[in-house]
Each structure stands twice: as C-alpha cells, then as structure tokens.
C-alpha positions in Angstrom: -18.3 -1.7 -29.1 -16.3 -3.6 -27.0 -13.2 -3.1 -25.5 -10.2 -4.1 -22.8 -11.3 -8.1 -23.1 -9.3 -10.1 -20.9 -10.8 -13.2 -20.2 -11.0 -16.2 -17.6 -12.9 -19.7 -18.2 -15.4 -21.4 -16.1 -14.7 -25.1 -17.3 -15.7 -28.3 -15.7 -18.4 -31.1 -15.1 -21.1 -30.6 -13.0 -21.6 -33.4 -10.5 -25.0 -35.1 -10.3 -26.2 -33.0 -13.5 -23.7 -33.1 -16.2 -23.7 -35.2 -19.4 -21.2 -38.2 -19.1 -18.9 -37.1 -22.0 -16.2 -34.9 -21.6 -15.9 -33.9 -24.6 -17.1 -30.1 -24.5 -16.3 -28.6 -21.4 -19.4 -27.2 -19.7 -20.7 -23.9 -19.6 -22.5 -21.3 -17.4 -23.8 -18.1 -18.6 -25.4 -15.5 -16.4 -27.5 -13.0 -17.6 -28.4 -10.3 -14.8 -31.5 -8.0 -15.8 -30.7 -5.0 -13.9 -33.4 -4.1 -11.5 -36.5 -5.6 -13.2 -39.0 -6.5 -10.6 -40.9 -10.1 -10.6 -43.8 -8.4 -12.0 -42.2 -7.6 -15.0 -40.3 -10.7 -15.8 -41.0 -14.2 -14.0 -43.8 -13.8 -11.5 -47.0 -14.1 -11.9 -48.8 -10.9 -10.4 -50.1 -7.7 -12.5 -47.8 -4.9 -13.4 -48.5 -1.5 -12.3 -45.4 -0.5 -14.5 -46.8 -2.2 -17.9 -50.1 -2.1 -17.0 -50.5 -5.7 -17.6 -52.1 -8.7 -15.3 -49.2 -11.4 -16.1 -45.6 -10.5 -17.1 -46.3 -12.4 -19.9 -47.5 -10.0 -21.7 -44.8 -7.8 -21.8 -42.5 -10.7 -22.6 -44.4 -13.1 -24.9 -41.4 -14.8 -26.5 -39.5 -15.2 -23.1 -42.5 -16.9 -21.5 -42.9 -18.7 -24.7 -39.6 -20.0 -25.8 -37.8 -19.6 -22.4 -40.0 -20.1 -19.4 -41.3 -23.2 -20.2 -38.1 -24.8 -20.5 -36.6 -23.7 -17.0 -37.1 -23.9 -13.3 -38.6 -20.4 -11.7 -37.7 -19.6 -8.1 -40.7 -17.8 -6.4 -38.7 -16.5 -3.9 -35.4 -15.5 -5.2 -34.3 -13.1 -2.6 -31.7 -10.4 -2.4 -31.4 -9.7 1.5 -28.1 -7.8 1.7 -28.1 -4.2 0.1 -30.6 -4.0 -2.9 -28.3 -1.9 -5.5 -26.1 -3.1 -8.3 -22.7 -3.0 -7.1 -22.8 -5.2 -4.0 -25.6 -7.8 -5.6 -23.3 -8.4 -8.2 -20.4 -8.9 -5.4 -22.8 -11.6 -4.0 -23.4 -12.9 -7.2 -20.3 -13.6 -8.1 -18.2 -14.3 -4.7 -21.2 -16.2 -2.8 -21.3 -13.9 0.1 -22.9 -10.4 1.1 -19.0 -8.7 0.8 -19.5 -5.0 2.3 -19.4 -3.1 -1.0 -19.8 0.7 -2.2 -22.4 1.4 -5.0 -19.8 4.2 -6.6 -21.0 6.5 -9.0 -18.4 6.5 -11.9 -17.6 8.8 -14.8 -14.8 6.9 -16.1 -14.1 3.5 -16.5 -11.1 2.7 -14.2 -13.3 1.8 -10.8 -9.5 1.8 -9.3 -8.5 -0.6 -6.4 -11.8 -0.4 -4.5 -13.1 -4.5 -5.2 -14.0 -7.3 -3.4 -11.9 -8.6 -0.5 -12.4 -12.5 -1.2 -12.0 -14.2 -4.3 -14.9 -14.9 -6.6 -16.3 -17.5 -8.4 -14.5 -16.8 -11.5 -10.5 -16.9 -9.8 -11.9 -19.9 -8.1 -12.1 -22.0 -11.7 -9.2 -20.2 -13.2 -6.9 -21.1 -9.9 -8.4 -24.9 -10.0 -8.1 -26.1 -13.5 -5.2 -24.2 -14.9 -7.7 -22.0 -17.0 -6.3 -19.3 -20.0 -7.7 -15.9 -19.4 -9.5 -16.0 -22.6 -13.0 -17.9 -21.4 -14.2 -16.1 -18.3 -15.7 -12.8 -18.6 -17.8 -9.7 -16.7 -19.1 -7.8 -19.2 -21.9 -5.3 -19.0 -23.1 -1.6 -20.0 -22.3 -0.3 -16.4 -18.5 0.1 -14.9 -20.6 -0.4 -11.5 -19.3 -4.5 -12.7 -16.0 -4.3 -13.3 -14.6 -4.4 -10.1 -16.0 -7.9 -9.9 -13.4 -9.1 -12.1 -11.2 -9.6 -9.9 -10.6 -9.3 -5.7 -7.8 -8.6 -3.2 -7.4 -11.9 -2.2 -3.2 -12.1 -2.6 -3.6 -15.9 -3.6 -6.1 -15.3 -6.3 -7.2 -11.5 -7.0 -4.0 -10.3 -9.0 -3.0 -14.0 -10.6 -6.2 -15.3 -11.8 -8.5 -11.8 -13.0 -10.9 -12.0 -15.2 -11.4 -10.1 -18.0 -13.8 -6.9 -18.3 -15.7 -5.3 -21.2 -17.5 -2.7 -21.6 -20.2 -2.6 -24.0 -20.3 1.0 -25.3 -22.3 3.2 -27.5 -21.7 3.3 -30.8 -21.5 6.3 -33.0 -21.3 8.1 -29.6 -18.7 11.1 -29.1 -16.5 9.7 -26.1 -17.0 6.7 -24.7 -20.5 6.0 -23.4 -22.3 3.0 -21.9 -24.6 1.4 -24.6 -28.1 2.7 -23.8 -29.7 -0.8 -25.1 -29.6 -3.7 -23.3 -30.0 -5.5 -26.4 -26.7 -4.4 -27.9 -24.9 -6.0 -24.9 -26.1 -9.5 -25.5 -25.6 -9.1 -29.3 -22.5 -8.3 -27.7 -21.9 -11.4 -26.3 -22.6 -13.3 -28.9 -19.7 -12.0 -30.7 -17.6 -13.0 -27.9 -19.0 -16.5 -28.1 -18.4 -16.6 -31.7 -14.8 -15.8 -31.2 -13.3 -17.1 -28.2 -16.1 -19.7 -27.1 -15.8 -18.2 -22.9 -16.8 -21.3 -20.7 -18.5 -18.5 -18.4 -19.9 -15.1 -18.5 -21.4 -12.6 -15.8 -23.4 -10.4 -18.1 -25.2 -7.2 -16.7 -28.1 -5.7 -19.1 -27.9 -2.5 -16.7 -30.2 0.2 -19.3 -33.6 -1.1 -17.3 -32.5 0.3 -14.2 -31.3 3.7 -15.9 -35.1 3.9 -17.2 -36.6 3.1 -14.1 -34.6 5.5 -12.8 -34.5 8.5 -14.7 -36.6 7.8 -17.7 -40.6 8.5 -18.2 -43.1 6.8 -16.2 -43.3 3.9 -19.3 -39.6 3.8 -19.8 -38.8 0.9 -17.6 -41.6 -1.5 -18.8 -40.9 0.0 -22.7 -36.8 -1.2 -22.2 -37.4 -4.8 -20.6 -40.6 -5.4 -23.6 -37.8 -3.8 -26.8 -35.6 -6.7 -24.8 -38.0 -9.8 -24.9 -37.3 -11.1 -28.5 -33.3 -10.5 -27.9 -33.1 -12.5 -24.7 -36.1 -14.9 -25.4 -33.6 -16.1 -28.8 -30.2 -16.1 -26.8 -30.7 -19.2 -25.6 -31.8 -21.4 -28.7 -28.9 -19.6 -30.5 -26.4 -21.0 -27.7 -27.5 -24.7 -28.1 -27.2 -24.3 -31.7 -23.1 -23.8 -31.1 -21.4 -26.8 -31.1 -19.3 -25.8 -28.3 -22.2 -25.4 -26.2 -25.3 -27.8 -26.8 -26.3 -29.9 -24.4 -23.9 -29.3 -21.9 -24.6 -25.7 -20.8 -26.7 -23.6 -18.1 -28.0 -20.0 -18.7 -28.9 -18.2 -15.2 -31.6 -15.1 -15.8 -31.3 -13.3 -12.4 -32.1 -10.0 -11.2 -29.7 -8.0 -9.2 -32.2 -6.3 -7.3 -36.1 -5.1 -7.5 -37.9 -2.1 -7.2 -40.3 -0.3 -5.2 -43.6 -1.1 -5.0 -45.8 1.1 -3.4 -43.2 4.4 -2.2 -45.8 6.9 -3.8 -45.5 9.1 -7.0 -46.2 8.7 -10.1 -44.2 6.2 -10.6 -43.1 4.5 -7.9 -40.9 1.8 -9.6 -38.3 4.4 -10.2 -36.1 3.8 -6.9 -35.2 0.8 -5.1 -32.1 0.2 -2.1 -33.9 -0.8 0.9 -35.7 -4.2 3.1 -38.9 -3.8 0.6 -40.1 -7.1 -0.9 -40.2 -5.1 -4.2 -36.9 -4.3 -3.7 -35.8 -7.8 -2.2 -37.0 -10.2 -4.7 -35.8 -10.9 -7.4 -36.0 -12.7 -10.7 -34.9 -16.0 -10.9 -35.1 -18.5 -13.9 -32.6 -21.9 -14.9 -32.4 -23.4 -17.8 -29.5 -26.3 -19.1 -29.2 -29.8 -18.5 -31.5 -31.6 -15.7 -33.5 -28.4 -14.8 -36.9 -29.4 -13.3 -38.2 -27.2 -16.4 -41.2 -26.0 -16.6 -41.9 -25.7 -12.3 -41.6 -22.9 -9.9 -39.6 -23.4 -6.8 -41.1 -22.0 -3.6 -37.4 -22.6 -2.1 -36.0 -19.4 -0.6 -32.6 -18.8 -2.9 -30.4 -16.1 -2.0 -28.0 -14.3 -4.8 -25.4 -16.0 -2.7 -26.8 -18.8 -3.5 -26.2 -18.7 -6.9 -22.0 -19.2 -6.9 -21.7 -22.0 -5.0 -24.7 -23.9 -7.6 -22.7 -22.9 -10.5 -19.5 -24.7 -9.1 -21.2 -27.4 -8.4 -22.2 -27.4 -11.9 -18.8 -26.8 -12.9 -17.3 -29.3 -10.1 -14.9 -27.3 -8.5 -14.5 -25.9 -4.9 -16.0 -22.4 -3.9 -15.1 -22.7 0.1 -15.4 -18.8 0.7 -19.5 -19.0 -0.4 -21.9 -18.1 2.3 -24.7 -20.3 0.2 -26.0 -22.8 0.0 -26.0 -25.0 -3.2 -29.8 -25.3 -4.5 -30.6 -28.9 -5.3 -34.3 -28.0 -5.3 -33.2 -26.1 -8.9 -32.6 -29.6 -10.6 -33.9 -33.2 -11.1 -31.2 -34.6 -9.2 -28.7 -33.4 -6.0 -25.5 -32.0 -7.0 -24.3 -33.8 -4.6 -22.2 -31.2 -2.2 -24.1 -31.4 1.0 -25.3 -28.1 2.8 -22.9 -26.0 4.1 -21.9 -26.2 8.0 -19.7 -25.5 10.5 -19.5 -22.0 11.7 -20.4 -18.4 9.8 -18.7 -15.6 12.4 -17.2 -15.5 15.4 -16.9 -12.9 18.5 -14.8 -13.2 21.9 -14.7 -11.2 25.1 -13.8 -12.2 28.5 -12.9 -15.9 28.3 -16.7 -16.4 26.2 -17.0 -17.0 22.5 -20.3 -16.4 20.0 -20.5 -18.1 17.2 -23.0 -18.0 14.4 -23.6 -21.2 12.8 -24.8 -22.9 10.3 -27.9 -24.6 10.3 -27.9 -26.3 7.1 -31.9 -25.3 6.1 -32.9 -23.8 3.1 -35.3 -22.0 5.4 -33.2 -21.6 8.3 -29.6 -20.5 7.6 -27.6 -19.5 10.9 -28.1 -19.3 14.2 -26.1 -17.5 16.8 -24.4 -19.8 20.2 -23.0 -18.5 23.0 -22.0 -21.4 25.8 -24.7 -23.8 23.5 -27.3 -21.9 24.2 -28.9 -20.3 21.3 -29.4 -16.1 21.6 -31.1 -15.3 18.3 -34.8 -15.5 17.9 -37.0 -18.6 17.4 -37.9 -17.8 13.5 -34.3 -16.1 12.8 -33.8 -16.7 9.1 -30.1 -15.6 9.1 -27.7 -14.0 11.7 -24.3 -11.5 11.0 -22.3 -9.3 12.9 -21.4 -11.0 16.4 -19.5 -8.3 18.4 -18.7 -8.8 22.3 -17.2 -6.9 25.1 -16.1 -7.6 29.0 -15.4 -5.8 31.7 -15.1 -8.4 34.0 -18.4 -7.8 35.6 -20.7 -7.9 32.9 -20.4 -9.4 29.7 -22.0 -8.1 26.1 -23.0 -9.1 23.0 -24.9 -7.7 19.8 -25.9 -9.0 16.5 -27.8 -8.4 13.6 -30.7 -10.8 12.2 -33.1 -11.6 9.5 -36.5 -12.9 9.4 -38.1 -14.1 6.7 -41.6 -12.5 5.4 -42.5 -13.4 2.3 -44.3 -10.7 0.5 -44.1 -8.0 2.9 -40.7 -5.9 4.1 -37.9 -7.3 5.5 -35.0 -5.0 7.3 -32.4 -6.7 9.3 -32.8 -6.1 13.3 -30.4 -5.6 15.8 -30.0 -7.6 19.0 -28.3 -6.7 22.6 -27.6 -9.2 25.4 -26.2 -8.5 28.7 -25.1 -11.1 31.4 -24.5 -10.2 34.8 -23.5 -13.3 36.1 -27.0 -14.5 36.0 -26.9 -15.6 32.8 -27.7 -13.5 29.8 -31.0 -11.5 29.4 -32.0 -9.8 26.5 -31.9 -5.5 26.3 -33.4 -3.0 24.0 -31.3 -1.7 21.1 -30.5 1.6 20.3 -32.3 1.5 17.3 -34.9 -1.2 15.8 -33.8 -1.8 12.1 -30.4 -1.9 10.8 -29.1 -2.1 7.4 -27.4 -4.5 5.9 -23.8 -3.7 6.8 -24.1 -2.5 10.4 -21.7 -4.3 12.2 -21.3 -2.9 15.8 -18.3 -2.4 18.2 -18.7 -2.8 21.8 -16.9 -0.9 24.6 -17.4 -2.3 28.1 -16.1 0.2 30.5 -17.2 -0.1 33.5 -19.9 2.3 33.6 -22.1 0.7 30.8 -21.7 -0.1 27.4 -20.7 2.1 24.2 -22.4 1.0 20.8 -20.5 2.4 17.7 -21.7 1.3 14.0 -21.3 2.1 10.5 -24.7 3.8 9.6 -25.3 2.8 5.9 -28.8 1.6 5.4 -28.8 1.6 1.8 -25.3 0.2 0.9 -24.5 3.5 -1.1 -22.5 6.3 -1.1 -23.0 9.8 -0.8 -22.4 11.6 -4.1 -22.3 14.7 -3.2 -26.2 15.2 -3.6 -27.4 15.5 -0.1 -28.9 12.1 -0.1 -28.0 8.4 1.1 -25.9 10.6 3.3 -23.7 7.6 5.6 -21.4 7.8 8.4 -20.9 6.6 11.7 -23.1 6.6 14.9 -22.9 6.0 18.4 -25.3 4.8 21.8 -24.3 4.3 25.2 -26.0 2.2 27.7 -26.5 2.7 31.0 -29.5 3.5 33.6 -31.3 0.9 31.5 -31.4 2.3 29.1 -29.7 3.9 25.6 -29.1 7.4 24.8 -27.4 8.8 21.1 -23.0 9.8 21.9 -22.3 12.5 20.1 -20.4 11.1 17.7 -21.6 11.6 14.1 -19.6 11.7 11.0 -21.1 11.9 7.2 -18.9 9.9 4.9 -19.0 7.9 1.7 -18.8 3.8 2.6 -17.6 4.4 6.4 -15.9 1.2 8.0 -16.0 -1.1 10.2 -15.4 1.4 13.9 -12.2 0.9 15.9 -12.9 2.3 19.3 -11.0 2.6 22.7 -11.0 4.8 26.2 -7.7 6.0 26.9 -6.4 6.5 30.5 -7.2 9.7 30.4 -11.2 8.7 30.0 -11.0 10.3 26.6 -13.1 8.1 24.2 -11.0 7.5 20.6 -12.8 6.2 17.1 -11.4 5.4 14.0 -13.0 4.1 10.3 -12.0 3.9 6.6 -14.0 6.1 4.6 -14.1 8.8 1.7 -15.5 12.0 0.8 -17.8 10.8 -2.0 -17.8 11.3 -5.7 -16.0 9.6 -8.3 -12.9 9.2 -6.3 -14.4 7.8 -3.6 -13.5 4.1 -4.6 -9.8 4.8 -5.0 -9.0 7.7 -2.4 -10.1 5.6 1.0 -8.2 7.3 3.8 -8.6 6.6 7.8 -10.7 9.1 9.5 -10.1 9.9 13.7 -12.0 11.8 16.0 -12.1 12.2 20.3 -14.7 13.0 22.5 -13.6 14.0 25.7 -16.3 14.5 29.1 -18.9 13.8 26.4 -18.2 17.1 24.3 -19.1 17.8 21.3 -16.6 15.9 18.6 -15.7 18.2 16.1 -14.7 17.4 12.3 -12.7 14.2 12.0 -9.1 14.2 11.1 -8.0 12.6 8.3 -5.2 10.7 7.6 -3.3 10.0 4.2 -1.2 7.8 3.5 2.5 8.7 4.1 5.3 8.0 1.5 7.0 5.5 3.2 4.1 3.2 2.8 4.3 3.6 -0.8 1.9 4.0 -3.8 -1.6 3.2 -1.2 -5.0 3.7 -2.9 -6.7 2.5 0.5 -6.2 2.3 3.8 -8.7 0.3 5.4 -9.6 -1.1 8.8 -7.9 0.6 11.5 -7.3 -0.9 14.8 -6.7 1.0 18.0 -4.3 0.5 21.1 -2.5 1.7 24.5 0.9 0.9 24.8 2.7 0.1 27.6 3.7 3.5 28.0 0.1 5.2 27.8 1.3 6.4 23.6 -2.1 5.9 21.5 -1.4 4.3 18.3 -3.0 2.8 15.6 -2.8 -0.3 12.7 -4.6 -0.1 9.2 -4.0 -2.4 6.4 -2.5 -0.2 3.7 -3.6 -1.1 -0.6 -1.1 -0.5 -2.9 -2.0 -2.4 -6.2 0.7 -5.9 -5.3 -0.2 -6.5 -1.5 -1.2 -5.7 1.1 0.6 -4.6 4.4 0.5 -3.4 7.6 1.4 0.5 8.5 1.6 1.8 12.4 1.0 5.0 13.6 1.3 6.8 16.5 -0.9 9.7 17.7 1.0 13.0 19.1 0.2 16.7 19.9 0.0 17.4 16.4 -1.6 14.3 14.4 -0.7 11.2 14.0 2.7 10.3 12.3 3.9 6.9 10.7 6.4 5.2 13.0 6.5 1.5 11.5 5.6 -0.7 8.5 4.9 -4.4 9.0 6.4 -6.2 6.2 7.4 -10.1 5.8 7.3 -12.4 3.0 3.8 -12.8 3.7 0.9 -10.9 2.0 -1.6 -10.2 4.5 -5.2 -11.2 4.2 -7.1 -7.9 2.8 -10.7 -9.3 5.0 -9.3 -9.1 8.8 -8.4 -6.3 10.3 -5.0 -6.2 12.6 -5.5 -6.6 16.6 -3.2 -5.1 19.3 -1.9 -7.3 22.0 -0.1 -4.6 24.1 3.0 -3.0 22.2 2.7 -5.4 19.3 0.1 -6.2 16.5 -0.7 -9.0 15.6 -2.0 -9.7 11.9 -2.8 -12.8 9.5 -1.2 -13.4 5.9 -1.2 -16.0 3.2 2.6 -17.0 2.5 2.0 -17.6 -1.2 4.7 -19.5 -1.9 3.4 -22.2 0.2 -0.1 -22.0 -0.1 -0.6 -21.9 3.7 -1.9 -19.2 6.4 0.4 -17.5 8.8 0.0 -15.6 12.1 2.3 -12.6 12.2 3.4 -10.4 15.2 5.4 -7.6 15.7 5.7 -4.1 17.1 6.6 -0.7 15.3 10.2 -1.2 16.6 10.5 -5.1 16.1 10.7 -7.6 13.4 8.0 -9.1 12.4 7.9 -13.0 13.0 5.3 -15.5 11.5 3.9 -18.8 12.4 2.5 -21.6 10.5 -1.0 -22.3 11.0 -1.7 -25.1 8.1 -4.5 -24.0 6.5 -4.6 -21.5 3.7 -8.1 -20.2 4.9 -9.0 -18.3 7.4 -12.5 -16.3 7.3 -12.5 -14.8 10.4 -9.9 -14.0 13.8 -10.5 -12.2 17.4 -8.3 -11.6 19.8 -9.2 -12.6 23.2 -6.1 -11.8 25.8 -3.3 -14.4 24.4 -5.8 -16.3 22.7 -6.1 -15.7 18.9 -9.7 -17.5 17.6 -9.7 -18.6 14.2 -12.4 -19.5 11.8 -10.2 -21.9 9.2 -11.2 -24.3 6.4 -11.8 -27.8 7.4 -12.7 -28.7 4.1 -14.9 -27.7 1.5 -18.4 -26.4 3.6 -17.2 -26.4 6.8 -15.0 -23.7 9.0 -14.6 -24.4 12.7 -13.2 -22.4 15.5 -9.5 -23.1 16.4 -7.5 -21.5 19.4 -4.0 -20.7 18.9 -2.1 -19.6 22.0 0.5 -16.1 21.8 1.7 -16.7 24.9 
C-alpha cells in the first residue's frame, strides 16, 4: 500500500504546554479531511449534503469520543486559494506561498514546490533530526510536493519523506479510494518507525464531492467516522506517544453552499464562506477541551502553533501562534515587524504587522495608514514614480463571517498633494494577484496575474488563467490589450522601451500534467496600443543546464538601448541566474550568473542599469549575500549578516531589504550600491 517512505521527525517540547519530562519526545499529527465543510464535521448548522440538523449525526463516534475532548475553532478560515494544493502549502510552511493545483497522472509532481521552507525542514534543520520521523503522506500526489521546498539551506538537505497510500489489488498504481485505508495506513507507520510528526491528507471526500452521486460526499466522511473517531485513543495507547502528543483535524478547504444544482457541494475554489471555512479541531495536552473558539485561525496559523508546541523556530510563518487553542500561552508573543515591502521614487510602503488575532496587517506609507478602517489583512504592495506623480496598489481582506469574502484591490495616487484614493480596474481580486505598476508619464499601466481560483488550466476550457492589463489615465481605467491564457502565470515584468514600445514578461506553462515541471518564460510587445499577438516562449538553453523552471523574469534597458532580461533558472541543485538579450529574431542567452552562492528561489533579480543585481544564501556560512554583476562581468557578493531575507526592491542605488531580526520580527534595512 505504501510506498517511497523517506521520513523527517518533528521532535521537541512544547513551551507553556508540554509535560515536564523529557522522556518521550513530543508529537504532532495532522490529519487534513479533504474538503469537508463545517456542516459535515465540527459545526453546528444542518447539512444539506446528509440531510441531517447537527454534524453529529453523521459522525456519532467523532462527536462522542473526539469532540468532547478538544478545542473547536468556529472560525477556522482558509483565505488564500480554497483548493488542495496551495492549502496544504499554507499548512505546512505558515504562509499563503503562490502555488499551482496541478492535475497529476503520475506520481513524480517534478520540481514545481514550495519556494520557502516548511515546517517539517524547520525541525529536521534545528535538532539534528533522522529522516525516518517526519512524514506527508496521503491518497493524492496533489501533497507530495510539500515534502520538501527550494529553499537551498533547507529544501534539498532536510526533505521529508512522501507516501502514497495506494490501492490495493488495483492494476497499476492507483490512489486508495478510502480514506480509511490511509489512516490504517498510518498506523502501520507508527507501529514501525514511531514518526514524531505526520501531515496526513484523507483526499477520497473531495473526489466524491466532486465527481460522485449527490450522497457520495456525506456517505465517504460517515464510512470514515468510526476509523478517525478510534485513531486517537489508539495513539495514547502507544507508549511512545501518551500524554505527550497533539492530533490537528483540519480541513484543507470547504465547499459550496448555495452555487445551484443538484448538488451544490460538489465544487469549491473561490471567497465563499462555504468554501473559506474550514474544520478545525485540537486535541493533546492542555487543550481547552471540550470549548469552541470564536478566534479567527488561519491555515497559516496552524505551523507556527505546532512549533511552538514542538519549541523550535518557524521565522518564515505569516501566522500567528493561537494561544486561545490552549489553557495556557505558548509563550512566543504575536508576530511583528513588517509583512511586504514596495519602493518608488524615494517613498517606501510597508505592510505591517498588527499583532491582532482580528486585525493582521496594515499597509504604511510615510506613517500614514492607506488600507481601510476594518482591513483584516493586506498583500501585494506594488509602487511606481515618475517623478510627478507617485503610485501605489494593494490587495486586502475583510473579514465577514458567514457571508463571502474575496480579496479587493486598492489604487492610490499622489500628486504632490498627498495621496488620494482612485478606482481599480476591477473590484475583486483573487488571491494571488499581485500587480506591477508602470508610471510613464502619461498615466499609469496596471499588469496582474489573473488567477482567481489558484488553478490551472487543464486543458478543459475552464479555470482558464493568464495575465491582464489596465491603464489609467483621463480618470479613469480602460482594459490594454494584453491577454494571455496560461497555466499558473507569474508574477508580470514590465517596461517601455525608448522606442514607446511596451514589453511584458511571466513564468508560466501550457497546462496539463507537465505543467509543474515544464515552466518556461513567456514575452510579448505591444506597440501604438496594437493588438499583441501570441506570446513567445522561451526555453531554456543548454548552457544553463538541466532547468525544469524558469521563473521570475525581470526586465531592463541597457546603456546602449539592448532589451534584455534576468530569470532565475531551476535545475534540481540550485538555483541561478541566466541573462538574455532580446534581438531581431528572439531572445538569445548571452550570460549565466554563477558564484558560490545559491540564490534565493522567492525574489526575483532587479536590473540596475547594465548589471543585475540578485540575493543568495552562501551555505557554507549560513549568512545572506547581495550579488551583482552584468552578462559580461563577474559576479561579486556582499555580506549582509543575516541568513533571512523575505523580501528586496530596488529603488535607484538603494536595495530595501526585509531581513530577520529575530524570531517574529522582519524590519526594513537599506543597503547602499553606490
């Protein structure tokens, strides 16, 4: 059944909440139901799905042996994209990572994971772990790329292992099409080499909500009530495990509600409270058991808890730890310091933290605050200049409990007047817009990832993504012409060239089952506001090497008017930097930026005339760099101390970056190229 196990352990005391002897090390299981809504699980409102009034009766032994013995949280939310693939990246990493829900026929998901290490290489990396006692395991390949990341420090040294639970008796392999089987599964595991954590996906519930009959999905969570109600008795029964050992039961994402049919339960991806809440239930040591938690808690939430549980450090999480979970504080403080940065013209916006479990960020500019009143979290600062006006955009959330919840753009303008507040181009945004702003002198030019779902394009003629753009001017926006279907576009590089001519360029793939593994760069022109025809694209050239990605392209002039163009380039050890340069004909490599530095996966290069200039982790000291150099140079690093740096922008010869100053905090530095 099972098959490819390479483990990692979660190992350590919990501070505030674990038992004083050290004899057992502690442990953390997390069991994710895959798409169950609250109504079928741990809420407390009727079921159209089960036809029932209380959840409980679709899962008497759960709410019998379980429920009573755990904390609930009301209002466990999931308020990035509501499908499997990137929930479980915020599960296990502690941030909303931009991730691809990839439709799979085989189980090799490729090199297509998270860009920041997880939870699991955090405790491996920390306490010297063996790869036998940390594990992803599930019925879905959707999970394995959560194993491990791209982070050069942690991703390839510290994995953790994958297995999939398969059919058995089945001809070829084939995911096991009872949840059941996967934590009978995991007890095997236990039994044999006692894993000190587990991220366990029961994915056949969403399959039947999906594509099964209308009773389907409330017939597969009922056939798993007695199987997950029992888990938990069984694992205090192991002597490796009593007493000293927390079971998370957490939804990846909901369902629809009320989106017509039949049915209506069968489909799930966007802001809907169906879709956005979640199932949430604790049990171990110090629990308030037995309550409900009105506390809003995020999926991101959930990694930074567990380390605290496990004491170690999880400084890349975006949440919060959840004290209101247990009978005591954990004792790690909220999280503070800034989220994101932007830069433009000699002005700098920065989102941060607000510390509040109902209040999470908050976007600055100058100390004066630009998102809303109520804003219950803020992303995707972006800024532009051209010396006359300045401009800014972001994306927020507000909470509304019980009803729908999409994130919202925001534009700002100042014209020397201080800033004033415009229209967007478009009133709801999903949750990976992130915007690039030209300024060029005649207004200002708006280009996005469209991707309201999170998901790729498979080919069917739905979920179809891409990339948009909006100009303003007049007062007001109208639609470029710039459109581009693609699976999981990018982040947008943008300039104007001298010649007026407007230039874009994203990571993106065709769709299908290669789509995780076959991520090329994509470039288009509009010229006089023409029509932009099919995107070139551009693979990677043998020089660079054996590349499965190419992602986040940057754009710039030279000094002599050539238009070329940086991309981090994937190959399976590192990372690196390629150049190209764009002639009559295409674009053609002309220089590969290597040192003995691997460059950070999560930041995209910036030009600074004729050179680029990049960050990268020197691994063998543990400690950031900043690198520069030009397609016909060396490339020279600089020591900037910390090994951490979540975010950099380029601001003339200024370089702003967001770095580690300690465990919960980042803060805004300045380091001068001149």
């Amino acid at each position: 059944m099972h098959q490819n196990w390479l483990t990692i352990a979660l190992l350590a005391g919990a501070a505030g909440c674990r038992p004083s002897s050290d004899d057992v090390p502690a442990a953390v299981f997390v069991l994710v139901l895959d798409g169950v809504r609250t109504q079928e699980s741990f809420g407390d409102a009727p079921s159209d799905a089960a036809g029932t009034d209380h959840p409980s009766e679709l899962m008497p032994e759960t709410w019998d042996r379980l429920v009573p013995k755990g904390v609930r949280a009301a209002n466990a939310l999931n308020i990035g994209s509501t499908i499997t693939a990137p929930a479980h990246a915020a599960i296990a990493s502690g941030r909303r990572l931009p991730f691809g829900n990839y439709e799979l026929e085989n189980e090799d998901p490729g090199l297509y994971r998270p860009e920041l290490p997880s939870l699991m290489e955090a405790l491996r990396g920390q306490l010297g772990l063996s790869s036998e006692q940390v594990e992803v395991t599930g019925n879905t390949v959707l999970v394995k790329p959560m194993s491990y990341s791209l982070w050069p420090a942690d991703g390839y040294d510290h994995r953790a292992g994958f297995g999939m639970v398969y059919e058995q008796g089945a001809e070829g392999p084939q995911p096991a099409q009872n949840d059941m089987v996967v934590i009978r599964d995991l007890k095997e595991r236990i039994q044999l080499a006692q894993p000190r954590f587990v991220l366990a996906n029961l994915h056949q519930v969403d399959r039947a909500g999906h594509y099964g009959d209308a009773p389907d999905y409330a017939r597969r969570i009922g056939d798993l009530d007695a199987e997950l109600a029992g888990f938990w008795g069984w694992l205090q029964e192991q002597p490796a495990y009593a007493g000293d050992t927390w079971l998370f039961v957490v939804g990846d994402h909901g369902r629809h509600t009320d989106a017509g049919g039949s049915f209506p339960w069968s489909g799930h991806g966007d802001e809907c409270w169906g879709c956005r809440n979640v199932p949430l239930l604790v049990l171990g040591p110090n629990v308030r058991a037995g309550q409900v938690v009105e506390t809003p808690v995020l999926l991101t939430d959930l990694a930074p808890t567990i380390a605290a549980l496990l004491d170690i450090e999880l400084p890349w999480a975006d949440g919060r730890v959840v004290d209101e979970l247990f009978t005591a504080p954990l004792d790690r403080g909220d999280r503070g310091g800034v989220a994101a940065i932007a830069v433009a013209g000699g002005r700098t916006a920065e989102v941060r933290y607000l510390g509040r479990a109902d209040r999470r960020k908050e976007l600055v500019v100058d100390g004066e605050r630009l998102s809303s009143d109520d804003a219950f979290s803020v992303d995707a600062p972006a800024m532009a200049s051209d010396g006359e006006r300045d401009w800014l955009c972001f994306r927020e959330l507000t909470l509304a409990l019980g009803g729908d919840m999409p994130w919202v753009p925001r534009c700002f303008v100042d014209r020397g007047e201080g800033w004033s507040a415009l229209r967007p181009p478009q009133d709801e945004v999903g949750p990976f817009w992130e915007p690039t702003l030209l300024a060029d002198g005649e207004g200002l030019l708006l280009l996005s990832p469209f991707n309201p779902f999170g998901v790729a394009s498979f080919g069917t003629g739905q979920n179809t993504v891409g990339v948009r753009a909006s100009r303003y001017g007049n007062d007001q926006w109208r639609k470029e012409t710039l459109t581009a279907d693609f699976s999981f576009p990018g982040v947008v590089a943008a300039l104007v060239d001298r010649r007026r001519v407007l230039h874009a360029a994203f990571s993106g793939a065709l769709g299908g089952v290669t789509a995780r593994d076959e991520r090329r760069l994509w470039t288009g022109a509009i010229a006089d506001r023409s029509e932009w025809g099919p995107p070139d694209h551009l693979d990677a050239d043998p020089a660079i090497g054996d590349v499965l990605r190419m992602e986040r392209p940057a754009l710039g002039l030279g000094s002599d008017g050539a238009l070329r163009m940086a991309s981090l380039a994937h190959t399976e050890a590192l990372t690196r930097v390629a150049i190209h340069e764009r002639s009559g004909e295409g674009w053609s490599l002309v220089g590969l930026l290597a040192s003995e530095s691997a460059v950070m996966p999560h930041l995209a290069p910036m030009w600074r005339g004729d050179e680029v200039v990049f960050v990268a982790l020197n691994k063998a000291t543990a400690r950031a760099e900043v690198c520069r150099g030009a397609w016909d140079a060396a490339v020279t690093c600089e020591d900037v101390g910390p090994q951490r740096v979540l975010d950099a922008a380029l601001d003339g010869d200024t370089l702003h970056l967001l770095v580690d100053q300690g465990v919960g905090s980042w803060e805004r530095v300045e380091v001068s190229l001149e």
